[in-house]
Every structure is written in C-alpha cells, then in structure tokens.
C-alpha positions in Angstrom: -20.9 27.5 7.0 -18.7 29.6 8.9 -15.9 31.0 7.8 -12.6 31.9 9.4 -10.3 34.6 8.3 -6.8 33.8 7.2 -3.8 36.3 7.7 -1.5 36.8 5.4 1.4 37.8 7.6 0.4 34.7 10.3 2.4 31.6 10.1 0.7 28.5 8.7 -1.8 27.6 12.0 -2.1 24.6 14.7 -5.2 23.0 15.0 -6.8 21.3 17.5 -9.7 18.4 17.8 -11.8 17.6 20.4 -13.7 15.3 19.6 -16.9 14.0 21.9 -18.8 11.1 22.7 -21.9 10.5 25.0 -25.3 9.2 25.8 -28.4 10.1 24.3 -30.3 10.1 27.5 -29.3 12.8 30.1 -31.1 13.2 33.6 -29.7 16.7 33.8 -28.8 18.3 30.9 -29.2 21.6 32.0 -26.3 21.2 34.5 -24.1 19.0 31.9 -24.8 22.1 29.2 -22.8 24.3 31.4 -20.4 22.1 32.5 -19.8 21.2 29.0 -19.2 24.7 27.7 -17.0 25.0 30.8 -14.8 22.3 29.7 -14.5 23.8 26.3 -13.7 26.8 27.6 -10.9 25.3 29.5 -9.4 23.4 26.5 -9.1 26.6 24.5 -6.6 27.5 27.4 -4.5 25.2 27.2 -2.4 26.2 24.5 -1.8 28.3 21.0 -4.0 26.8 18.5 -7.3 27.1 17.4 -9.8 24.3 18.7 -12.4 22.3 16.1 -15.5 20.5 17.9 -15.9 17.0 16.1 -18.5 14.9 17.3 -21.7 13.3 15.7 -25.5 14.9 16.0 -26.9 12.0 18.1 -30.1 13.3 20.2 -28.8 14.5 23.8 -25.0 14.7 24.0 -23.9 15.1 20.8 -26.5 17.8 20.2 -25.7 19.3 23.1 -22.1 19.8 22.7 -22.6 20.7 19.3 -24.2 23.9 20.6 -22.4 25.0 23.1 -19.0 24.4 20.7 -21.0 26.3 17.9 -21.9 28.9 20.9 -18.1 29.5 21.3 -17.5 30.0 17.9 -15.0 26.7 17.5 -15.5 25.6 13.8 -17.5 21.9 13.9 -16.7 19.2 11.9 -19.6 16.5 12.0 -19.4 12.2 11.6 -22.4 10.2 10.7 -22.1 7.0 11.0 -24.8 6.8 8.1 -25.9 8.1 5.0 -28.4 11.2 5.9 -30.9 9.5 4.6 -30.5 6.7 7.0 -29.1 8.2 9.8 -32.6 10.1 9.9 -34.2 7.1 11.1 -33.2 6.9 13.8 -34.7 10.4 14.9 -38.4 12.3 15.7 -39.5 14.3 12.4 -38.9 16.9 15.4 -35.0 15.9 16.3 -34.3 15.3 12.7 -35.6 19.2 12.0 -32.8 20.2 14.8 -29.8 17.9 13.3 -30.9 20.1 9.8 -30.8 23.2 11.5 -27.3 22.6 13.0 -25.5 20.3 9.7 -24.9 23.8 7.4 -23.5 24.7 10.1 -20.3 22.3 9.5 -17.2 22.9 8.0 -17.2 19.4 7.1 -19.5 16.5 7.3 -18.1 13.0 6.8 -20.1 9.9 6.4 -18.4 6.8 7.8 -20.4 3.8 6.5 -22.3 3.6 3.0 -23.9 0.4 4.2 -23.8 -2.3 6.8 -24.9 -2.9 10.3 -26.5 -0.2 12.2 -24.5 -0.7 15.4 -21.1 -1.3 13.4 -21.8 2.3 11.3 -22.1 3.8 15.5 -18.5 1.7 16.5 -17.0 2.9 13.6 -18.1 6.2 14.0 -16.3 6.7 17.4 -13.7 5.0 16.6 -13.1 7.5 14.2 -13.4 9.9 16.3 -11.1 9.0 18.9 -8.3 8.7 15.0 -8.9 12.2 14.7 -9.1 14.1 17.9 -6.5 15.3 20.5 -8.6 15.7 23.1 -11.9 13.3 23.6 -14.3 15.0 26.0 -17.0 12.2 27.3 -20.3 12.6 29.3 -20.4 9.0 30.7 -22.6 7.5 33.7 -19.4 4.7 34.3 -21.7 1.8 33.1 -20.7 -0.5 30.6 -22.0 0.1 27.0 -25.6 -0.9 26.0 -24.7 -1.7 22.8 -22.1 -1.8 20.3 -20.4 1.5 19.8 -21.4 3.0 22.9 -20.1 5.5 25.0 -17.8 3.3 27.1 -17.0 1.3 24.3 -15.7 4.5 22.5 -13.7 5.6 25.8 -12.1 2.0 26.3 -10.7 2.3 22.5 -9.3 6.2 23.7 -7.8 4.6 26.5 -5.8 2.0 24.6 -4.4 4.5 22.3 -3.7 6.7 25.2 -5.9 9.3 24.4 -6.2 12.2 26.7 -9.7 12.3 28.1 -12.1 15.1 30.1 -14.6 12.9 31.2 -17.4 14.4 32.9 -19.9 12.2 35.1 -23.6 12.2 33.3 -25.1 12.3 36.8 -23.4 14.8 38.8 -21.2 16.7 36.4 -18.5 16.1 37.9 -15.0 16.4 35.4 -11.8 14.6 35.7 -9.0 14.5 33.1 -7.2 11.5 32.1 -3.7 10.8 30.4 -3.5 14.6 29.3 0.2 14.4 29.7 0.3 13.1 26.6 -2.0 15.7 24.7 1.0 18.0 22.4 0.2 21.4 23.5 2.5 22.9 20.3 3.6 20.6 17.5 7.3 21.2 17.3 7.1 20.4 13.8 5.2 23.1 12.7 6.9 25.0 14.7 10.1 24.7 13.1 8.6 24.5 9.5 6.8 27.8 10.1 10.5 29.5 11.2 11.9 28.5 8.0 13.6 31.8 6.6 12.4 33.4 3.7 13.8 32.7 0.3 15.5 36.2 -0.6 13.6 36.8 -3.6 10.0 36.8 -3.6 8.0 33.3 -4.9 7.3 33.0 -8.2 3.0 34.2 -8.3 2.5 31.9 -11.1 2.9 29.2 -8.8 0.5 29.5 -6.9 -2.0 28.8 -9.8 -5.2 28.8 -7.9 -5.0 31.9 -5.7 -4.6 29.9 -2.4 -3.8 32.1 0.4 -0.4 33.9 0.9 0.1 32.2 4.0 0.1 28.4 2.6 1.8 30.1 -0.3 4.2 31.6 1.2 4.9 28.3 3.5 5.9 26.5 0.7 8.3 28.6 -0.8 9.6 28.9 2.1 10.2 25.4 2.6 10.9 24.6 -1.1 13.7 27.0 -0.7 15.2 25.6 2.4 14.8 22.2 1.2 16.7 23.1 -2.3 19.6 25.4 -1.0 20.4 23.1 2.2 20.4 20.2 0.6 23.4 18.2 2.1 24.2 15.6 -1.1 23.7 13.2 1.4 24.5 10.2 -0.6 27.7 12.2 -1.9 29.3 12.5 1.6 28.5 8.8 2.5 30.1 7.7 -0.9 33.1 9.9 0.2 33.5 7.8 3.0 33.2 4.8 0.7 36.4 6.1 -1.7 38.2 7.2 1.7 37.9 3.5 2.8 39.3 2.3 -1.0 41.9 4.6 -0.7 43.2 3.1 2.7 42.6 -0.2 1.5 45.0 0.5 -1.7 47.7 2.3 0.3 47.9 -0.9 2.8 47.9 -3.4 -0.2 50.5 -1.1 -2.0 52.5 -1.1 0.9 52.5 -4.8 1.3 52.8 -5.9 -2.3 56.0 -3.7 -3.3 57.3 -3.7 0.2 57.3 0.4 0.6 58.3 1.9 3.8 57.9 5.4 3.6 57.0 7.7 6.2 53.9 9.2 5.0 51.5 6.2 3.9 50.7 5.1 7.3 50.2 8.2 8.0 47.7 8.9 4.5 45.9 5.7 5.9 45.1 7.1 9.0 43.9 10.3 7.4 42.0 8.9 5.0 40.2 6.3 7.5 39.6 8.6 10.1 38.4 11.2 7.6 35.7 8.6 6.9 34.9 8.7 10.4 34.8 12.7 10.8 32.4 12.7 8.0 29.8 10.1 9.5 29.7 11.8 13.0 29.1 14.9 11.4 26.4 14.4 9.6 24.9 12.9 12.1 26.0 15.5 14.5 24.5 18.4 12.5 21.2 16.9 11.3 21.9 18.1 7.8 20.2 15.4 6.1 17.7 15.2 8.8 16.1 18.6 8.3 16.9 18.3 4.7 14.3 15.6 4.3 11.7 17.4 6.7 11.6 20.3 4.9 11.4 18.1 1.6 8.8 16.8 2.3 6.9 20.0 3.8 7.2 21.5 0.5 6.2 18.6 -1.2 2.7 18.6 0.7 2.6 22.4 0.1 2.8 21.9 -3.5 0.1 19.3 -3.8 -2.5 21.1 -1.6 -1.6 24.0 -4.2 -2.4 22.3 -6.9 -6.0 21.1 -5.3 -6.4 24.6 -4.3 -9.1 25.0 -7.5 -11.4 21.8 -7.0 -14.5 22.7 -5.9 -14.4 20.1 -2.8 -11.2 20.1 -0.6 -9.8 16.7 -1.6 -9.0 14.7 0.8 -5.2 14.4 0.4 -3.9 13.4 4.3 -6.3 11.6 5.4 -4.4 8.4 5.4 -0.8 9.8 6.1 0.0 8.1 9.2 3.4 9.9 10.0 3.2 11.5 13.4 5.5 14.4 12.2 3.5 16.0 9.3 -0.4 15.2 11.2 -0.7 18.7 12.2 0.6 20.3 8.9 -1.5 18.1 6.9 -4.2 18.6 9.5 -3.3 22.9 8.7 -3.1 22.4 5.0 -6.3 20.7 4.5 -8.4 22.7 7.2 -7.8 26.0 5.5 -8.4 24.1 2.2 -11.7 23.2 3.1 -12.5 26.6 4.5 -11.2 28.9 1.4 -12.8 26.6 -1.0 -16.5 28.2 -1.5 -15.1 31.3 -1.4 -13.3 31.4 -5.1 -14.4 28.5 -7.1 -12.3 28.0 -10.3 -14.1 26.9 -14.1 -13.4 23.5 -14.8 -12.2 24.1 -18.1 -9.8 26.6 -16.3 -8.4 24.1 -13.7 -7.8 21.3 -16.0 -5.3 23.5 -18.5 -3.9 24.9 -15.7 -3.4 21.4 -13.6 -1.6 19.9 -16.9 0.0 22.5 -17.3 1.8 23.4 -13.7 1.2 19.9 -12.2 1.4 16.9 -14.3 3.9 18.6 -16.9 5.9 20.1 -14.5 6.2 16.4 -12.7 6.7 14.5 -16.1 9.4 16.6 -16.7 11.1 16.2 -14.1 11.0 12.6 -13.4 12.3 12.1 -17.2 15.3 14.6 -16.3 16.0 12.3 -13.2 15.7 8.8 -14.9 18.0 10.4 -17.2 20.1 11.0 -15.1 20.2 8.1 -13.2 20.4 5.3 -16.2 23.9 6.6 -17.2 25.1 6.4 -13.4 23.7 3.2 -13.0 25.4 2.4 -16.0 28.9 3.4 -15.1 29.2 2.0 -12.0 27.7 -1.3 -13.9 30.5 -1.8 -16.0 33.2 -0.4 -13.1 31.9 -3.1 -11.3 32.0 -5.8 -14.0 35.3 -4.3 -15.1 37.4 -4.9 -12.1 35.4 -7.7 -10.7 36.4 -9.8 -14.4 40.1 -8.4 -13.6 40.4 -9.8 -10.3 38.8 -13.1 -11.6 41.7 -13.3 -13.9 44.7 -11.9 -11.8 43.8 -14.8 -9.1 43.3 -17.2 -11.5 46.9 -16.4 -13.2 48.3 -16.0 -9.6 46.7 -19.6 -9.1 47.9 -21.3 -12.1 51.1 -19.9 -11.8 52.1 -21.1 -8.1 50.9 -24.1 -9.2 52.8 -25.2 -12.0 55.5 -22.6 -11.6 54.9 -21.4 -15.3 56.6 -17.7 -13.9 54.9 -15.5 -16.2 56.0 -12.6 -14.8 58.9 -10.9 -13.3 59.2 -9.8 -9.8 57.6 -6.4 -10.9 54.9 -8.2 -12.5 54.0 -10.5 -9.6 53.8 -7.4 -7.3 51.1 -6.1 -9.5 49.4 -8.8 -11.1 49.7 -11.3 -7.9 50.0 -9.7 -5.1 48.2 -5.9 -5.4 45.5 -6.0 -8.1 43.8 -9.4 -6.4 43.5 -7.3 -2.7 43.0 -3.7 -4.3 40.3 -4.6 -7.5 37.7 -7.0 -5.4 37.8 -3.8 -2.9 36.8 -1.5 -5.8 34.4 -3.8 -7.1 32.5 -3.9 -3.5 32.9 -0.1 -3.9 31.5 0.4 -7.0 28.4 -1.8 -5.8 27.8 0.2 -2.6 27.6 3.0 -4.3 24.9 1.4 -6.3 23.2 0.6 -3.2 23.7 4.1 -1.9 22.4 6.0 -4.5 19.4 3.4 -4.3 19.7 3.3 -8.2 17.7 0.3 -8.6 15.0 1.2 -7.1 14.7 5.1 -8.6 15.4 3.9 -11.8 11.9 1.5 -12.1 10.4 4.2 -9.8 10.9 6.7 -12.5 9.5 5.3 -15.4 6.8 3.7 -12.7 6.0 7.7 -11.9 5.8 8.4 -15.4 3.9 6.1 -16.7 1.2 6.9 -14.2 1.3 10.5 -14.8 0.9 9.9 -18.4 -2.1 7.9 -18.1 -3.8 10.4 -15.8 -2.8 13.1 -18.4 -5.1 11.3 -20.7 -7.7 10.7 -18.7 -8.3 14.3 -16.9 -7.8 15.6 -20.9 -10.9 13.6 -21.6 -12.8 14.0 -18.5 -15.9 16.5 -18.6 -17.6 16.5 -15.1 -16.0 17.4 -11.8 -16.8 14.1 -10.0 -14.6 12.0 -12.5 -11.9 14.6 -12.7 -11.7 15.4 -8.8 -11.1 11.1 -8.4 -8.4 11.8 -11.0 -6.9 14.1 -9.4 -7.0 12.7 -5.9 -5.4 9.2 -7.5 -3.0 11.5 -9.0 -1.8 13.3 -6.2 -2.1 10.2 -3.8 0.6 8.5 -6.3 2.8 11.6 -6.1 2.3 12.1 -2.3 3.5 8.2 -2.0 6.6 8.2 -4.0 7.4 11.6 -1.6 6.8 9.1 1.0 8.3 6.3 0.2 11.5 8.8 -0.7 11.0 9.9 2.8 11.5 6.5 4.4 14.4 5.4 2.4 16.5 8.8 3.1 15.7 9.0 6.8 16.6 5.3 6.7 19.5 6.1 5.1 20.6 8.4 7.5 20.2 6.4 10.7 23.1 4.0 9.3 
C-alpha cells in the first residue's frame, strides 16, 4: 500500500475522486492508455486538492486506468462488486494473477455485494461509484449497455445526478467533458473550517489519545475552541425576544386596565417591540448561530475520528452522512485515517481502557451534567406555566361570574387587576412560559439524554467484555454512529432553529 505523508503545519486536505467506468473489450488500447493518462493528468489541474483513482479491476478499462492512475502516483481505492473469491470467476488464472498484483496496491478495497445476482453486484458497483466520485471519467463506444450495469448504464445514472463526466470515445479517443460546471473545484467548507484561528493555548496532548496526526489534531481544537468561545446562546437571544414581546404586551394591558397616560409607556412599548426586532435581524444578519453550529459540528467529527484513531481498520464512520457540507471533511478525516492506520497499531487491551476512559466516560458525563440541567428548567417553566395559566382560569371565571350576577367582589382597584389586567397579561405569560419550552427544545433533550445514556452504558458493558477486535471494532462503530446522530439530529434542529 502506498503511503502518503502528512504535514504537520498543512491544513486538514481536499480530496478528490475520480471514479471510472468502461468496457472490457478495447480495439485500441494502446491509444486509449495514453489518452487516459492524459485525462488524469488534466484533472489534477484543475484545482488544489489531491486526486484518488476509484474504479473496479475489470479486464480492459478498469485495468487499464488503474495503471496509469497508479503510474501517476494518485492513491487508488478499489470496488468489487463481489467477494474476491467470486469476483475471480469471472477472470483467466492469467488476468486474475494481474488483478493480485495491482489489489495491495489499494488504499482501500470495498466489496459491494456479499451475495446476489451477478449482474446486480456490477449495477451496484457503479452506481457506487458514480456516490462517491467527483469526477467520472468513461471510455464508452455510445452504444447502449449489453447488460445490466454496463458502461452506459453507469453513465445514464451520472447524468441524472448531474455528475460531471470526461467521456472519452472507445474507438477514436476522442474526449469531451460533460456538466463540469458543476464539479466544486475548492470546498468552501473546508476552507473556512481550516482558517479557524488557533485556540491561544496549546491543545491539551492527552486528547489526542491515539497519536493521530498533528494536523487532524490540531483541526479539532481548533474548531472545538471556536465552537465553545463563539457560541451565540442562541436560544437565550430568541427567548429575549419572547420577554421583550411580554413586556410590551403588559405595558399595553397596564395601560388600558388602570387607564395610565404617561408619556414614557408608549414609548417603552415601542422599545421593547422593536428591540425584539433588532435582535432577530441580527442574528440573522451576523450568522452567529450559523457558524456556531458548523464549527460544532466540525469538532464533533474531529473528536470521533480521534477516538477511532487506535482500531486497527479505519472504521467507517461517514460513509452514510449525507450532508453536502461536511462530504469533503468527512471524506479528509477518514482518508488520512485509513492511510495512518498500519503505520502505529495500538494493543487492544490499550485502546479499550483508554476508549472508556476518554470517550464513553467523558460522554456519560456529560450527558448526565446536561439532563441535569435541563430537568430543573423544564421544571420551572412547568409550573410557571401551570401557575399562571390556573390564575387566569380563575380571574376570568370571577370576572365572569361577577358581571353576571353583579356579586361586585371587588372594588374599582380590584377590578382593574383582577378583571381587567391579570386575564390579558397571565394567558400572555403562560404562552411565554411554553415557547420557551419549545425553544429550548426541552422535551425532546430531556428523553434524548437519558436515551444517549442509556446507550452508552450498555456499550460500556459490552466493549468491557469484548476480547477480539472484530466484536469490539462493531462496538465501537455502533457507538460512534449513535453519537455521530444525536450531533446530527442537534444539527438539524439548531439550524432549523435559526431559519425562523
């Protein structure tokens, strides 16, 4: 396997996948070798960012641009649609001897179907392809496909995600380019995440328990500390906005009920409803919560490809993440996971102490600390809510009975509070008290708390007891998959959150 070196001082790389498809027949391969490498060579011009070859090791094509990517030194991560075993079948004792020769080459090699038809393992396997490349470069003759998961086949699925293509004629080697205004030169994302100051004191080393390299270190303390000490306190401004809305509500009704006329309460009422106001546009102005959340969730990924860093096989983390934003960080954090981890394997004994330890304690800790938290502030605003919803059931009812029987319980005085300005002011602090419920999403973190917990302390359990690496790596990887999705599912509430 080759192996690519990392610098220290560099900023967390873009990656880039080309991925290939073609026919196994050729009528000049000579010509479409060099037109090939040509095309290759033209990709790796077309902007910052190292380029990875994926393709499979079908006879013709696909062994051909294997080579020549190899040739150019672009790292090569291989798809079979089948088991080795079965996939051999399909080849001479003579081809299979080449597709040996070239597999240890791979920085990865990823089987798509266990079992199943042949010609659906073939489909799948480019239509895999086509998920996890930038670029697809094609050697096609135009023709339709002569079976299922053929070349055309494969392009007409690029086309309808609106791939970018290089397709180059099989017969006269001829190239054209397709849709590649769409193909993302730089990732903005990355971009931004990888300008992230510095935190001014250097990261704690203990963190980074498995010696993973400085630079995905260093990315997510950098991140970490621009999530934590920019935090807006979203949900704080937006319940300002709430109060400010009560207030004005309370200063009309006060107005009205005792008949006041002075000077400065239409005037408070228009500062506090147009403070309201100020606040939403500037947080939506300013992006605060916005880049809050990004970086969030940047060092969030960080921390969990971290905590991998010592299993002996690059889990497979973000392979399912489907948010367009964090594809080529996850893409970044799990390519130079895959190529550092041969290099410094960790005991197993080792990585389990230390994974309890720094991981699963660390996150059991702190989801108690928050469900603490929350429980009493769900609590509160509870019983506000009951409190004043109760009174204003019984100042309308008095106010009710009263008028209607003209009992006159009260003094003027008393009818101006109990009649007139509790039954408008206490329903509007009730409403008040349950938006900020809503806003604080208290529900919901509450049962996702001791949800979180519960699972972590069953996979405590189970990784104590586990004693080979295959059971503990698919402990792990359910683990981390359960953390990863309640960072997720965090993600899509806040950013929801923000867009109202």
């Amino acid at each position: 396997m080759r192996v690519h070196s990392m610098s220290a001082s560099n900023p967390l790389p873009l990656f880039h996948v080309v991925g290939f498809t073609g026919h196994r027949q050729l009528a000049q391969p000579g010509l479409i070798t060099g037109v090939v490498r040509d095309a290759l060579v033209a990709l790796r011009s077309e902007g910052p960012g190292e380029w990875i070859a994926l393709s499979s090791v079908a006879v013709g094509s696909d062994l051909l641009f294997t080579k020549q990517a190899l040739g150019l030194g672009l790292a090569w991560h291989c798809v079979l649609p089948l088991p080795a075993a079965e996939f051999k079948k399909d080849f001479s004792e003579a081809e299979w001897k080449q597709v040996e020769t070239l597999l240890p080459e791979a920085e990865q090699v990823r089987v798509i179907a266990e079992n199943g038809e042949r010609e659906d393992a073939y489909l799948d396997a480019g239509m895999e392809t086509v998920h996890a490349c930038d670029v697809l470069l094609a050697v096609w003759d135009g023709e339709a496909a002569r079976g299922k998961g053929g070349t055309a086949d494969v392009i007409a699925y690029a086309r309808e995600l609106d791939k970018p293509l290089v397709i180059i004629d099989a017969a006269t080697g001829a190239v054209r380019r397709e849709r590649f205004e769409k193909f993302e030169r730089t990732d903005h994302e990355l971009e931004f995440l990888n300008a992230l100051k510095p935190s001014p004191e250097p990261g704690d080393p203990s963190a980074n328990v498995f010696g993973a390299p400085e630079v995905v270190f260093q990315f997510q303390q950098n991140a970490d500390y621009a999530a934590t000490h920019s935090a807006p306190h979203f949900r704080r401004l937006i319940g300002s906005t709430v109060l400010l809305h009560v207030v004005a509500t309370l200063v009309a009704a006060a107005a009205l009920a005792f008949e006041l006329h002075l000077v400065f309460l239409p005037w408070l009422k228009l500062f506090c409803v147009v403070g309201a106001l100020l606040v939403a546009i500037a947080l939506r102005h300013y992006r605060a919560q916005h880049n809050w959340v990004r970086c969030r969730l940047a060092a969030e990924l960080g921390r969990s490809s971290l905590a991998t860093w010592g299993l002996p096989r690059a889990a497979a983390l973000f392979e399912d993440l489907e948010l367009p934003e964090i594809r080529q960080l996850a893409r970044s954090l799990q390519t130079l996971h895959r190529r550092a981890v041969a290099a410094k394997p960790v005991p197993m004994a080792e990585f389990k102490t230390l994974y309890l330890a720094r991981r699963l304690d660390d996150q059991l800790g702190y989801y108690r600390k928050r469900l603490a938290q929350a429980l009493p502030q769900l609590a509160r605003l509870r019983l506000g809510f009951s409190v004043t919803t109760v009174l204003a059931i019984i100042c309308t009812a008095a106010y009710a009975v009263d008028h209607t029987w003209r009992l006159e319980w009260f003094p003027a005085r008393g009818e101006q509070w109990f009649y007139y300005f509790l039954p408008i002011s206490l329903p509007v602090i009730a409403a008040a008290f349950m938006s900020l419920i809503s806003i604080n999403d208290l529900h919901r973190r509450v049962a996702r708390y001791r949800e979180m917990q519960h699972v972590l302390e069953g996979a405590r359990k189970q990784i104590a007891f586990s004693q080979t690496w295959n059971s503990l790596e698919r402990i792990v990887r359910r683990t981390e998959h359960a953390l990863l999705q309640e960072v997720l599912e965090w993600h899509t509430l806040t950013s929801h959150l923000e867009s109202h």
